[in-house]
C-alpha positions as CSV (number, residue, x, y, z in Angstrom):
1,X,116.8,-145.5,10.5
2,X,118.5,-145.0,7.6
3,X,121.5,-142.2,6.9
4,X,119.9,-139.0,5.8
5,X,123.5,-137.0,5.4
6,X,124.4,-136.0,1.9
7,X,127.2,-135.9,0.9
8,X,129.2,-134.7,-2.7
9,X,129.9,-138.7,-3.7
10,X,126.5,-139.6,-2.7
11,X,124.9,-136.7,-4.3
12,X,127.0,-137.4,-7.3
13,X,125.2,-141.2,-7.6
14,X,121.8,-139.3,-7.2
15,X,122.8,-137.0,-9.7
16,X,123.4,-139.8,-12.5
17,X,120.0,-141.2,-11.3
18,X,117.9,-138.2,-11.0
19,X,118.8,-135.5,-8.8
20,X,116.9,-135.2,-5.8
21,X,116.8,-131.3,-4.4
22,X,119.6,-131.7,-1.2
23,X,122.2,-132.6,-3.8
24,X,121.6,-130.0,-6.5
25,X,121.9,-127.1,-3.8
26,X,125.3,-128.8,-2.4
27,X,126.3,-129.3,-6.1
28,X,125.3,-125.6,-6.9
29,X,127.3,-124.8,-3.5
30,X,130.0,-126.4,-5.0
31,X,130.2,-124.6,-8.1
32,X,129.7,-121.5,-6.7
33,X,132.7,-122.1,-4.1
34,X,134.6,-123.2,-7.2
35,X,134.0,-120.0,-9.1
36,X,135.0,-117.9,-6.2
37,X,138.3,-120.1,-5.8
38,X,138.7,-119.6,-9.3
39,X,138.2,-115.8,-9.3
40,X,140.6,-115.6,-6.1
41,X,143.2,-116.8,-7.7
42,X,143.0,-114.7,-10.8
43,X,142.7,-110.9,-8.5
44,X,145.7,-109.4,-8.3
45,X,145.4,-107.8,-4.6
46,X,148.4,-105.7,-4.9
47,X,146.7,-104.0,-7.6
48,X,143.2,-103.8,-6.3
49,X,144.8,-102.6,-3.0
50,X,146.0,-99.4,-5.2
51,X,143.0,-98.7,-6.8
52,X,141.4,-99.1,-3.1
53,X,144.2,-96.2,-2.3
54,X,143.5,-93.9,-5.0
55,X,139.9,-94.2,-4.2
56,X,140.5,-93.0,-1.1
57,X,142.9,-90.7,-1.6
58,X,140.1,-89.2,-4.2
59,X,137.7,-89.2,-1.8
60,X,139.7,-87.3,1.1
61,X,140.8,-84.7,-2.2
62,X,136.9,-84.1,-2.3
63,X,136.2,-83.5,1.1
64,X,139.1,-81.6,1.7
65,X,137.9,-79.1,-0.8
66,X,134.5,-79.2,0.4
67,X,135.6,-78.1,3.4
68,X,137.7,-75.3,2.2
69,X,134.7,-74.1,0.0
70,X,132.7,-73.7,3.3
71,X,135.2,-71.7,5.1
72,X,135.4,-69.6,1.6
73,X,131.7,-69.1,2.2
74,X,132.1,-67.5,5.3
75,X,134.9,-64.7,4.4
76,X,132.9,-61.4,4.0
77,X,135.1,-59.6,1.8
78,X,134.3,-60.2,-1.8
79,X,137.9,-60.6,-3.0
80,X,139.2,-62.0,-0.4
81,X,136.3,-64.7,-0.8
82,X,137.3,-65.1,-4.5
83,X,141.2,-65.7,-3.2
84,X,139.9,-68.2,-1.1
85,X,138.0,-70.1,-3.4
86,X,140.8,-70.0,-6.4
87,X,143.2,-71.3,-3.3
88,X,140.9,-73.6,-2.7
89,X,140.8,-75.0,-6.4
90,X,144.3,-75.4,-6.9
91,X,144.7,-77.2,-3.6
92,X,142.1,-79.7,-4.7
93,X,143.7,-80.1,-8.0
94,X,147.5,-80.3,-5.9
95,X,145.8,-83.2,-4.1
96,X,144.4,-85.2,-7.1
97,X,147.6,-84.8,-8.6
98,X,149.5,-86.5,-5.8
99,X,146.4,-89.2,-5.4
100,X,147.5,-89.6,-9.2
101,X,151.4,-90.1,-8.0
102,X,150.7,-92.4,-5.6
103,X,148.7,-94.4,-7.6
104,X,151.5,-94.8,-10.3
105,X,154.1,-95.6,-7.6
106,X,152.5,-98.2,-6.0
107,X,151.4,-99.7,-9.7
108,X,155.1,-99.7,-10.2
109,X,155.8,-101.3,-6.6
110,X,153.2,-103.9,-7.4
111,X,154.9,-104.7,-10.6
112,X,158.1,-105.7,-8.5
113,X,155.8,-107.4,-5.1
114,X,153.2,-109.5,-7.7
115,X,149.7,-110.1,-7.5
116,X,149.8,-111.6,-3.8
117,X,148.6,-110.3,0.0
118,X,150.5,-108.5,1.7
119,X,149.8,-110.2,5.1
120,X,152.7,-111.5,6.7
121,X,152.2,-114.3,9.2
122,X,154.2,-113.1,12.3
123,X,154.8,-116.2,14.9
124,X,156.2,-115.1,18.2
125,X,157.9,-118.2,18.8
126,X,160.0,-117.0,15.3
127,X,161.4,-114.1,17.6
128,X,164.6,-114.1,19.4
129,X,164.6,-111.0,22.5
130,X,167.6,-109.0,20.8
131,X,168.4,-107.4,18.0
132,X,172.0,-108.7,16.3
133,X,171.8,-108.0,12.9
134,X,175.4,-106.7,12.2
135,X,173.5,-104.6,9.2
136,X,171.0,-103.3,12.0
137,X,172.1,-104.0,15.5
138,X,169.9,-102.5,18.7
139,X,172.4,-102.7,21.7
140,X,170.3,-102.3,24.4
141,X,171.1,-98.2,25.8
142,X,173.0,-97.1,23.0
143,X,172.7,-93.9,21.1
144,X,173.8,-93.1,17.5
145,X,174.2,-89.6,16.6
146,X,173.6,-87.9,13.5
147,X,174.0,-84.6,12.2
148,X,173.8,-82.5,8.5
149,X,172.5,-79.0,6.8
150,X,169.6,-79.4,4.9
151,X,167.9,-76.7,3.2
152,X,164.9,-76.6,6.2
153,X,168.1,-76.4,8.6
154,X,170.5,-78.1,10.7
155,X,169.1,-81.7,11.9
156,X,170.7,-82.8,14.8
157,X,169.4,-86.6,15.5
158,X,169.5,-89.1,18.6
159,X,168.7,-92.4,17.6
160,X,168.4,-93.9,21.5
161,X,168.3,-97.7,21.7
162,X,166.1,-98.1,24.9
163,X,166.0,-100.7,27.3
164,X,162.3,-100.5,27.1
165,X,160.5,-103.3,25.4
166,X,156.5,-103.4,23.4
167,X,154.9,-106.4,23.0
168,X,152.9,-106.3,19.2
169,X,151.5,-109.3,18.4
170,X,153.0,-111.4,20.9
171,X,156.1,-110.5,20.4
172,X,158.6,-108.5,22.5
173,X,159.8,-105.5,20.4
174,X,163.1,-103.0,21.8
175,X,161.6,-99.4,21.9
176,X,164.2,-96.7,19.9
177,X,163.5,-93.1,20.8
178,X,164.5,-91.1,17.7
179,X,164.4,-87.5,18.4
180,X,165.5,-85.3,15.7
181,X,165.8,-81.1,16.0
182,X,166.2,-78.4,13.9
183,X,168.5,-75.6,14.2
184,X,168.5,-76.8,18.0
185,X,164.2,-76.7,18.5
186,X,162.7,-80.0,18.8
187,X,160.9,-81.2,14.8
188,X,160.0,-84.5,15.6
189,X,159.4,-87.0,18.4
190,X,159.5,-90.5,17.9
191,X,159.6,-94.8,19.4
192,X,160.2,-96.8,16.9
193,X,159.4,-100.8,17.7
194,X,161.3,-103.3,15.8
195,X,161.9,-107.2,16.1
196,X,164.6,-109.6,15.1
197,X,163.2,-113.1,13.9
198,X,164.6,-116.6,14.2
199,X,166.4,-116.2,10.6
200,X,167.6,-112.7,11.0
201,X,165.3,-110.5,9.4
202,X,164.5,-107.4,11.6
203,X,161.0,-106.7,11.5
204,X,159.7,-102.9,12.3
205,X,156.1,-103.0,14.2
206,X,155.2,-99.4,14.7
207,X,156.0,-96.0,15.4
208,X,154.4,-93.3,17.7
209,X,155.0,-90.4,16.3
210,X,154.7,-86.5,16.5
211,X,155.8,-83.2,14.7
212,X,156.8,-80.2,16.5
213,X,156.6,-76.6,15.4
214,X,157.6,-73.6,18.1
215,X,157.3,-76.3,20.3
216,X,154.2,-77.4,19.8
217,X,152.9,-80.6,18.4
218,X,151.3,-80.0,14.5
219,X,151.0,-83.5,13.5
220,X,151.2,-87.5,14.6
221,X,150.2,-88.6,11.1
222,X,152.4,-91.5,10.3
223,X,151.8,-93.6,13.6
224,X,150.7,-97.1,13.6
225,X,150.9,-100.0,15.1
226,X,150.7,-103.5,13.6
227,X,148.0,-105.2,14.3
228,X,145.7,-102.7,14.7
229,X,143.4,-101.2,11.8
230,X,144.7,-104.1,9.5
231,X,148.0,-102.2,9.7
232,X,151.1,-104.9,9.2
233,X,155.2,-105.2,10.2
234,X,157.8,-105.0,7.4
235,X,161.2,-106.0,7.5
236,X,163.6,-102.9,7.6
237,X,166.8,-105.2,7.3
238,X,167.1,-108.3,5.5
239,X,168.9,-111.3,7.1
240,X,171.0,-112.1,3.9
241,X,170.4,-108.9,1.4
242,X,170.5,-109.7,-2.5
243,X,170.7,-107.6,-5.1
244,X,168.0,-106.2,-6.3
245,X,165.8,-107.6,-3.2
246,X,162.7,-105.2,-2.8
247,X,160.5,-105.5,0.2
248,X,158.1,-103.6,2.6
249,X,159.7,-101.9,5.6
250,X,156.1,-101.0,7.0
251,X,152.6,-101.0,5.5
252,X,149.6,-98.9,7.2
253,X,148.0,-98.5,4.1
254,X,147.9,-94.5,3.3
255,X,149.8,-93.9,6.4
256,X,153.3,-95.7,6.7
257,X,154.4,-97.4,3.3
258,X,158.0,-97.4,2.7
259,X,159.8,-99.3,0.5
260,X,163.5,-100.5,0.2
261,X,165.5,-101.6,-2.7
262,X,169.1,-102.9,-2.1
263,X,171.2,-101.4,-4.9
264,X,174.9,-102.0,-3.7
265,X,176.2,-104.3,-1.0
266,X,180.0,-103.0,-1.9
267,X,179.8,-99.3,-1.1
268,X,182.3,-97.2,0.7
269,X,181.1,-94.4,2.9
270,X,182.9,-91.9,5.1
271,X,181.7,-89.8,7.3
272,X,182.2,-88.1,10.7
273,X,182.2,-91.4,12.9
274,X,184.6,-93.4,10.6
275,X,185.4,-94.7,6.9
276,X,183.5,-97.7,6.6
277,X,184.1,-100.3,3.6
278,X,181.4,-102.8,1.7
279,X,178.1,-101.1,3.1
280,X,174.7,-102.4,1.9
281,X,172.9,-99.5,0.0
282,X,169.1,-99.2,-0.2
283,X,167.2,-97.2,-2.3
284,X,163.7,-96.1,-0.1
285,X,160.4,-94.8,-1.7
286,X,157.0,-94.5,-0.5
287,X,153.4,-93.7,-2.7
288,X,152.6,-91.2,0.3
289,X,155.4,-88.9,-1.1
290,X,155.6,-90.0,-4.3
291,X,158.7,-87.4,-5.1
292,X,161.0,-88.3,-2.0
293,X,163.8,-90.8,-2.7
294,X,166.4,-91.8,-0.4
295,X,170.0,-93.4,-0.4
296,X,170.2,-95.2,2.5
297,X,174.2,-97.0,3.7
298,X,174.5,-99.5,6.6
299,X,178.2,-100.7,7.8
300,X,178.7,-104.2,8.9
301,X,179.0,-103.9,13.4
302,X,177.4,-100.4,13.3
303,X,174.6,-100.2,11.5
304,X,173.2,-96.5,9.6
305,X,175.7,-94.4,8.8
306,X,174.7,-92.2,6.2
307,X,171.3,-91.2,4.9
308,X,171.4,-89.3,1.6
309,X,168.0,-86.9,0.0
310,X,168.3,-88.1,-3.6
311,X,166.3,-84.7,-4.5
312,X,167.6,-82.3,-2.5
313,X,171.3,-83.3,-1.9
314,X,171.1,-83.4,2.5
315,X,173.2,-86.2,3.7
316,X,172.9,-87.0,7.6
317,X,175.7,-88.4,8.6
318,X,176.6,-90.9,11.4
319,X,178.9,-88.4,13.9
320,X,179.2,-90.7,16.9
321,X,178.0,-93.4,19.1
322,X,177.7,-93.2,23.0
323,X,178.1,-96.6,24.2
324,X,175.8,-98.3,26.6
């Protein structure tokens, strides 16, 4: 019985000598696979992922006012109805303006990241248990403590290293409980998962996370956990930091997207727990708060020591370290 498979070279000599119909579907198949290899290549994802944003960002504006309109709609006092819908007009045009904001900052991100994916491939056999990196070490049941005045307050902050552990996509992550408090009440409850690969890059998974007010919970937006929802690790510390290096430290797209620039590696920074010489500084952003900038100094052994509000002015400053 003869060989009935087709294939593209024997299609090809049929197609010199009179196509027969197999082999001008598999040659149309491989035009078409062609043209969408083709068109692949030429998206630029980082951009499209943007638009994707602001869409959605748009979208949320919309039905965020729609749902203030309907509570207007329901307020029996005529001008305090009229308030309510003139409120709920300039909070809709508040929110387009920051779906705007983001937009632009994650255009300009993109301009620095390229036209690539984000979609890191994370290998658990790249992952060593503990995190060394003298820029960000995590000894296991230590607690860094920071303190400032900020114009909300007094932040008092425990950074706990835990001895707990997460796995997140196969890889064992140590747990950090960062509680912070202002003027002594409880503002925000955290764990923090991060994981130090094979070259020295530490790699932040997730966060569960939860703002307080009087006590009680008012918020856990920000949480995610890589892996899940398409959300993705980023790398909060660099094994070997250049100049000029800008990365992702997270990316839960509309939810967690900080970004870090390294701006000096030569910085000198004193504060409550010491004087500490040549300190890598970042510069952090993120299109979810497309006004807040950050300076952000790391000493050599110790790790954060100083975190600086480029807007406001607050600097939190390292104080001490309990040891483990």
């Amino acid at each position: 019985m003869s060989n009935m498979t087709t294939s593209p070279t024997r299609c090809f000599v049929h197609l010199l000598n009179g196509a027969r119909k197999s082999c001008i579907i598999v040659g149309l198949a491989i035009i078409i696979l062609g043209l969408v290899e083709f068109a692949e290549a030429a998206t630029d994802f980082c951009q499209k992922t943007a638009q994707d944003a602001l869409q959605g960002c748009q979208d949320a504006a919309e039905s965020g006012r729609s749902v203030a309109q309907g509570k207007c709609d329901n307020v029996s006092d005529p001008i305090a109805r009229a308030d309510c819908r003139k409120q709920a007009a300039a909070d809709f045009q508040d929110a387009l303006q920051t779906c705007q904001d983001g937009y632009a900052s994650r255009q300009a991100a993109c301009q620095k990241f390229g036209p690539a994916r984000y979609d890191p491939v994370i290998d658990p056999a790249n992952f060593v248990r503990h995190v060394t990196n003298p820029f960000f070490p995590l000894p296991p049941g230590q607690t860094f403590v920071y303190e400032g005045h900020t114009k909300d307050g007094f932040v008092h902050n425990d950074f706990i290293v835990t001895r707990k552990t997460k796995v997140i996509l196969g890889v064992t992550c140590t747990e950090v409980h960062d509680v912070v408090y202002l003027d002594g009440e409880l503002a925000e409850d955290t764990l923090d998962w991060y994981a130090q690969d094979n070259q020295g890059n530490v790699w932040y998974f997730g966060e569960s996370t939860a703002e307080f007010e009087d006590g009680r919970p008012v918020t856990v937006e920000g949480s995610f956990t890589a892996g899940v929802n398409g959300d993705k690790p980023g790398i909060i510390m660099e094994a070997h930091s250049v100049l000029g290096d800008f990365y992702r430290q997270e990316f839960a797209l509309a939810t967690a997207e900080d970004n870090a620039l390294v701006v000096s590696l030569d910085t000198t920074v004193k504060v409550p727990a010491g004087l500490f010489h040549h300190c890598l500084k970042t510069q952090e952003t993120t299109p979810l708060e497309p006004d807040a900038l950050e300076n952000k100094f790391y000493a050599s052994g110790v790790g954060n020591v100083l975190t600086v509000d480029r807007r406001t002015g607050d600097r939190i400053k390292l104080v001490k370290i309990h040891p483990n």
